[in-house]
BAFI-3210 file (N, C-alpha, C; in Angstrom, 3 decimals, decimal comma, padded with zeros to 6 digits):
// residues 146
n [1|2|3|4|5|6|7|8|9|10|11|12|13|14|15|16|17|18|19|20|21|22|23|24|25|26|27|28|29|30|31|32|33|34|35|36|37|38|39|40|41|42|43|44|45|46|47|48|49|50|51|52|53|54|55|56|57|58|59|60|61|62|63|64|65|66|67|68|69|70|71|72|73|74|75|76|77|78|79|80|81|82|83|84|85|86|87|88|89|90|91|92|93|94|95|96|97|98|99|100|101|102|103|104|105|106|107|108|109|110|111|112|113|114|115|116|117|118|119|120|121|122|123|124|125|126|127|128|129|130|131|132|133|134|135|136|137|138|139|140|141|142|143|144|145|146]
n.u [105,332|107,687|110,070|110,310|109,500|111,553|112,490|111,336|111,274|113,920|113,927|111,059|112,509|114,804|113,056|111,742|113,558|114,340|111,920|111,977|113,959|114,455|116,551|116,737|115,157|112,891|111,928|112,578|112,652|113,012|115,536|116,094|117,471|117,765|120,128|119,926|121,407|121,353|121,453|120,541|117,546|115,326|115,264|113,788|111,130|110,843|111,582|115,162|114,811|114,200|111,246|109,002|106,679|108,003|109,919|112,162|110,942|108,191|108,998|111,437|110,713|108,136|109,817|110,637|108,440|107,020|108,406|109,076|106,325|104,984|107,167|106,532|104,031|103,173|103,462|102,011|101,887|100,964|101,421|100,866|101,639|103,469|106,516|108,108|111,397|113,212|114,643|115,933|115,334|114,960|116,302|113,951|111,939|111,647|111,984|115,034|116,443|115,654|115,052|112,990|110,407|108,632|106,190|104,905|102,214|102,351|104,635|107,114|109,031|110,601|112,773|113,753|116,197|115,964|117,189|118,659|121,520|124,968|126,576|127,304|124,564|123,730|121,665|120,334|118,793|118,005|117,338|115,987|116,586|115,748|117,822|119,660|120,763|119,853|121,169|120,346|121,355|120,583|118,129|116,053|116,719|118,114|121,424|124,237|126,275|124,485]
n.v [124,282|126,777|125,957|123,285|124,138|125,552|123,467|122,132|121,932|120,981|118,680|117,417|117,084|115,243|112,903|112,987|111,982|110,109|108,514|108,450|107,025|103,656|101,731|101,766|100,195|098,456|100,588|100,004|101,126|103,692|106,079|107,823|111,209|113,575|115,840|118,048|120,617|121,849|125,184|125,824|125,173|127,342|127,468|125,186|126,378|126,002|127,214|127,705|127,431|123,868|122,674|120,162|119,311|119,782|117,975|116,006|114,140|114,621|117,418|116,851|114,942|114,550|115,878|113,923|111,949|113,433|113,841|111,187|109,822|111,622|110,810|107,802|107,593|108,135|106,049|104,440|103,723|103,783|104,725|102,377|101,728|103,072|103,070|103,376|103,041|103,954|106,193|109,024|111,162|114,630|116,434|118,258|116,724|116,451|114,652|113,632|112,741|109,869|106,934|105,588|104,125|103,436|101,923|101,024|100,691|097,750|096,761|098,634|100,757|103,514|104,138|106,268|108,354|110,761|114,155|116,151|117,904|118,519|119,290|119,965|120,999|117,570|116,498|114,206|111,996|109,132|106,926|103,297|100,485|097,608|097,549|100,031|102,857|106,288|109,299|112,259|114,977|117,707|117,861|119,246|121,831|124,415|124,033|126,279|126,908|127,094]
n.w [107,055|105,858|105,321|103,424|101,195|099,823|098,987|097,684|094,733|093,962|095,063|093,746|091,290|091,557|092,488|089,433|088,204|089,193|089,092|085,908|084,672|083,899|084,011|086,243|087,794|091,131|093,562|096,556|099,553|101,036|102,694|105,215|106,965|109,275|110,664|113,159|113,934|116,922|116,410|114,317|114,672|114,686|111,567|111,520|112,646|115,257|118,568|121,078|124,647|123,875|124,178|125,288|123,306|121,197|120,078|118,228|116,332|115,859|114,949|112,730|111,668|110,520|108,178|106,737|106,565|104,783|102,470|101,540|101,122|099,380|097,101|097,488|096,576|094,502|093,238|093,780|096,263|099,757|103,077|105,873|108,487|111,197|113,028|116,283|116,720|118,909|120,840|122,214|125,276|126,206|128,780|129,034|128,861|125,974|122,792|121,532|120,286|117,374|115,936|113,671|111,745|108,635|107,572|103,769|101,739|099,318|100,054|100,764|102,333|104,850|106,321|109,341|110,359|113,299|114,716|117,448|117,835|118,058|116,734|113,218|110,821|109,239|107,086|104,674|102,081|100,944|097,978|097,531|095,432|093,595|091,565|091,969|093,481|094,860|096,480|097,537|099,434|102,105|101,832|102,991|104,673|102,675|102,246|103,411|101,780|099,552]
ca.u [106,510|108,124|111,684|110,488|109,123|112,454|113,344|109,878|111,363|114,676|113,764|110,951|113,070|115,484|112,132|111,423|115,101|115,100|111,251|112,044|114,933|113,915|117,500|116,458|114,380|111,837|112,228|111,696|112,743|113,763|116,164|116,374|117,556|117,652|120,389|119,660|122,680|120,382|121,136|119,398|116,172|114,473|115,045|112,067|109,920|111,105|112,764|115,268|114,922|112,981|109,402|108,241|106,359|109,390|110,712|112,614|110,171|107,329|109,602|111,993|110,355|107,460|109,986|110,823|107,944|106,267|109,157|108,843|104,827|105,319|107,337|105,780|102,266|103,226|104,048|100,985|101,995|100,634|101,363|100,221|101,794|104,618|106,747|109,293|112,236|114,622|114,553|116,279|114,799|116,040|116,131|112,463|110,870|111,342|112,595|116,202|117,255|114,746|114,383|111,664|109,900|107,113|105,649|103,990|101,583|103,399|105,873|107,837|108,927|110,448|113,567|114,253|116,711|116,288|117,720|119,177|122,855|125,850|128,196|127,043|123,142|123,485|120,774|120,406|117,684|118,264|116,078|116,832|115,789|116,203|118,962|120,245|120,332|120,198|121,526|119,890|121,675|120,613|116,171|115,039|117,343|119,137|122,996|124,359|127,071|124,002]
ca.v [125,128|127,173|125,354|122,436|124,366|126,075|122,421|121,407|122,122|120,254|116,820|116,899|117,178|114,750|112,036|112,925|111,410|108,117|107,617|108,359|106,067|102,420|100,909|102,237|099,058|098,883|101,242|099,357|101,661|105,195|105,996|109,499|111,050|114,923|115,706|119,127|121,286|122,779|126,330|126,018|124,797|128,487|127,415|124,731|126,925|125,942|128,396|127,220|126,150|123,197|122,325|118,964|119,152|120,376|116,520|115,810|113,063|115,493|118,524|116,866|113,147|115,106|115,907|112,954|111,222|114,285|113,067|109,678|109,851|112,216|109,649|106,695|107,567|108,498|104,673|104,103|102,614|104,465|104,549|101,902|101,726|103,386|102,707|104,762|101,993|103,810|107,201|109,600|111,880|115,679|117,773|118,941|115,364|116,439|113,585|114,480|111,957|108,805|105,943|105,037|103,129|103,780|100,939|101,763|099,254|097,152|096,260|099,351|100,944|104,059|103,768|107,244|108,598|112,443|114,159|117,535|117,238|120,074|119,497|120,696|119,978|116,806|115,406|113,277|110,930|108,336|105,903|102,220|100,014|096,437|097,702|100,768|103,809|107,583|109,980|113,687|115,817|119,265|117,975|120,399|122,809|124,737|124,161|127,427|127,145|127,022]
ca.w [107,228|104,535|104,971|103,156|099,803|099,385|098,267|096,769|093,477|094,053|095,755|092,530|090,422|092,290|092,142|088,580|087,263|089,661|088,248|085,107|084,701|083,683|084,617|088,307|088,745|091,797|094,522|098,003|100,921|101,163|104,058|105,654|108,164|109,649|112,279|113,523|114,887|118,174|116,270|113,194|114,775|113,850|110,621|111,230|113,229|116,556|119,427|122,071|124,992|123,327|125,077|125,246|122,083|120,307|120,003|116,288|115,413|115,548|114,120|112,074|111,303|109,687|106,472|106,093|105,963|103,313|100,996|101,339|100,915|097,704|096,487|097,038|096,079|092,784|092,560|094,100|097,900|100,798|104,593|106,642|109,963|112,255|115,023|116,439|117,136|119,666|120,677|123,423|125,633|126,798|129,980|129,440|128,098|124,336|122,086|120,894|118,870|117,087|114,600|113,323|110,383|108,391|106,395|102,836|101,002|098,319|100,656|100,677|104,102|104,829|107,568|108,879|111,744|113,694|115,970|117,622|117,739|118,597|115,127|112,220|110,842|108,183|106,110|103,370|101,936|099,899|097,623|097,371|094,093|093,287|090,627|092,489|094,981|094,315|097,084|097,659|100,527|101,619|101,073|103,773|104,574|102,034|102,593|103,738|100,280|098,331]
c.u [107,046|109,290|111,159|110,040|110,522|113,152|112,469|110,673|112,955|114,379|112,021|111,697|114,205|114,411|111,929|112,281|115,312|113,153|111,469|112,745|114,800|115,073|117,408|116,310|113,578|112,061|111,639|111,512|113,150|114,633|116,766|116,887|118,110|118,362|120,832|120,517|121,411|120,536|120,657|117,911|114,930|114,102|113,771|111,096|110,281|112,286|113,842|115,133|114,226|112,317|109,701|107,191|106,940|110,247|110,939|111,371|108,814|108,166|110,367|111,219|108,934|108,024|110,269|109,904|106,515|106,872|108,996|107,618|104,747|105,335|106,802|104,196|101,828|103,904|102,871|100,887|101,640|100,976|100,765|100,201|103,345|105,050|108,007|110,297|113,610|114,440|115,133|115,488|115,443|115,410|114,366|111,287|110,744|112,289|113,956|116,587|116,007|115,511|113,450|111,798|108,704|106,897|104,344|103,057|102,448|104,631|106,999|107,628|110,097|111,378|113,740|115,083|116,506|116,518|118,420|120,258|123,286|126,873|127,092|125,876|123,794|122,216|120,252|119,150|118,052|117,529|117,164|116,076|116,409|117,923|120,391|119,814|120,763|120,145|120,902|120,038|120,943|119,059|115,458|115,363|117,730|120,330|123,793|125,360|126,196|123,871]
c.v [125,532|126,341|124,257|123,377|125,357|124,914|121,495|121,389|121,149|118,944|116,717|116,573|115,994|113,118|111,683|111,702|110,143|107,887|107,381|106,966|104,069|101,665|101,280|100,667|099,339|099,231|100,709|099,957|102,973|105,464|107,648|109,665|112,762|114,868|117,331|119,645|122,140|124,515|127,029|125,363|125,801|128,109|126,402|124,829|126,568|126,917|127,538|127,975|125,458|122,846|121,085|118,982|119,681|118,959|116,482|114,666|113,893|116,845|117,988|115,555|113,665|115,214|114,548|111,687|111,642|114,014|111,963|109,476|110,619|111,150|108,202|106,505|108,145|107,012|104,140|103,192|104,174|104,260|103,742|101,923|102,584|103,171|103,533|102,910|102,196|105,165|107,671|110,921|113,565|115,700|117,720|117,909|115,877|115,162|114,142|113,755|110,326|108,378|105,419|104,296|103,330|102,262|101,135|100,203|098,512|096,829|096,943|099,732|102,301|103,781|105,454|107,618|110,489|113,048|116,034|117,585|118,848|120,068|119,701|119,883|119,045|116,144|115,285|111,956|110,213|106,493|104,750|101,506|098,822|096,757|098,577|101,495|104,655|108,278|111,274|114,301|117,044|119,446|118,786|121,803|123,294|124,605|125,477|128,131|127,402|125,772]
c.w [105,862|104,294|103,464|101,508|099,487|098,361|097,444|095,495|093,088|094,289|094,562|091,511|090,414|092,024|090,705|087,688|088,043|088,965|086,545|084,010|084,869|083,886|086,411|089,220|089,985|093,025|095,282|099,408|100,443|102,779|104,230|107,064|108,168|110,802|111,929|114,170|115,387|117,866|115,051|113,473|114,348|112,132|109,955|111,903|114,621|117,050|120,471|123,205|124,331|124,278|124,665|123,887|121,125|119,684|118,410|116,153|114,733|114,275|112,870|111,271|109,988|108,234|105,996|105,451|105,016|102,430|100,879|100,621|099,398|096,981|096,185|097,022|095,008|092,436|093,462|095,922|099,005|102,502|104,987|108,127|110,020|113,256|115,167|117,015|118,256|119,412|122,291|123,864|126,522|127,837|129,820|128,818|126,588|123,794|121,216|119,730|118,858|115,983|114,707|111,525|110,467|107,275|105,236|102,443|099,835|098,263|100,488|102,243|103,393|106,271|108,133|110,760|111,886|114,818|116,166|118,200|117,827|117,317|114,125|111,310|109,236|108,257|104,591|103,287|100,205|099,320|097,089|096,781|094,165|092,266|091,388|093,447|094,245|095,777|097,010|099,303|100,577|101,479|101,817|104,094|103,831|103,143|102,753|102,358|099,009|097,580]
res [x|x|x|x|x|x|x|x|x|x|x|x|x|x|x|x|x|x|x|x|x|x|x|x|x|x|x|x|x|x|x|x|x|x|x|x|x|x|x|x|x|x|x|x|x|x|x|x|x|x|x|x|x|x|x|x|x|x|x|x|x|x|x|x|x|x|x|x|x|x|x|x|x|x|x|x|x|x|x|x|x|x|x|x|x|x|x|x|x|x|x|x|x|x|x|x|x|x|x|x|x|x|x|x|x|x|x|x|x|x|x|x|x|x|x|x|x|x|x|x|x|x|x|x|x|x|x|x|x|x|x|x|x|x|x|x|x|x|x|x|x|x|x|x|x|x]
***
């Protein structure tokens, strides 16, 4: 999808300055999460009504775990497993709202929540280090302020 390279150049740039950063210490989880106001869904390729293969884990769970994976395979940990941990279902069997967990190698994981919600779309992903945490709103969508 194009949405997500509008922000390719941001959420690098966003990676570059927490690896860079040697008071960071060692990044163990990343925690995301995409909640979709049901009238910006065009904006990631989906129409409404949503279909049954329209579900956020598929539509929305996807960015989260292309940033995550970026990130942690430029520190060398890769995907091992997933589980979805709790998820609701709409009207037409699509998945509206999930959590899940991805688990990387080197004992990093990858928490992430998504969902298609009626107030206004938030998301934010944010990396978590033995030392600290760095915040990045706004990683898929542009923010309509810019």
């Amino acid at each position: 999808s194009s949405t997500m390279f509008v922000h390719q150049y941001r959420v690098q740039r966003f990676m570059n300055r927490v690896l860079q950063d040697e008071h960071f210490g060692r990044v163990t989880e990343v925690d995301a999460s995409i909640q979709l106001n049901c009238d910006d869904v065009e904006k990631v390729g989906v129409k409404l009504p949503l279909r049954k293969q329209d579900g956020c884990i598929r539509v929305l769970g996807r960015f989260c775990v292309l940033v995550s994976t970026l990130f942690f395979n430029r520190l060398g940990s890769f995907a091992e497993s997933a589980r979805v941990k709790s998820s609701k279902v709409g009207q037409n069997g699509e998945i509206i709202a999930a959590e899940c967990n991805v688990k990387f190698t080197k004992d990093r994981q990858l928490n992430f929540y998504v969902a298609y919600i009626h107030s206004a779309t938030r998301q934010s992903i944010e990396l978590k280090a033995t030392a600290r945490y760095a915040t990045m709103n706004d990683f898929v969508i542009e923010h309509p302020d810019g």
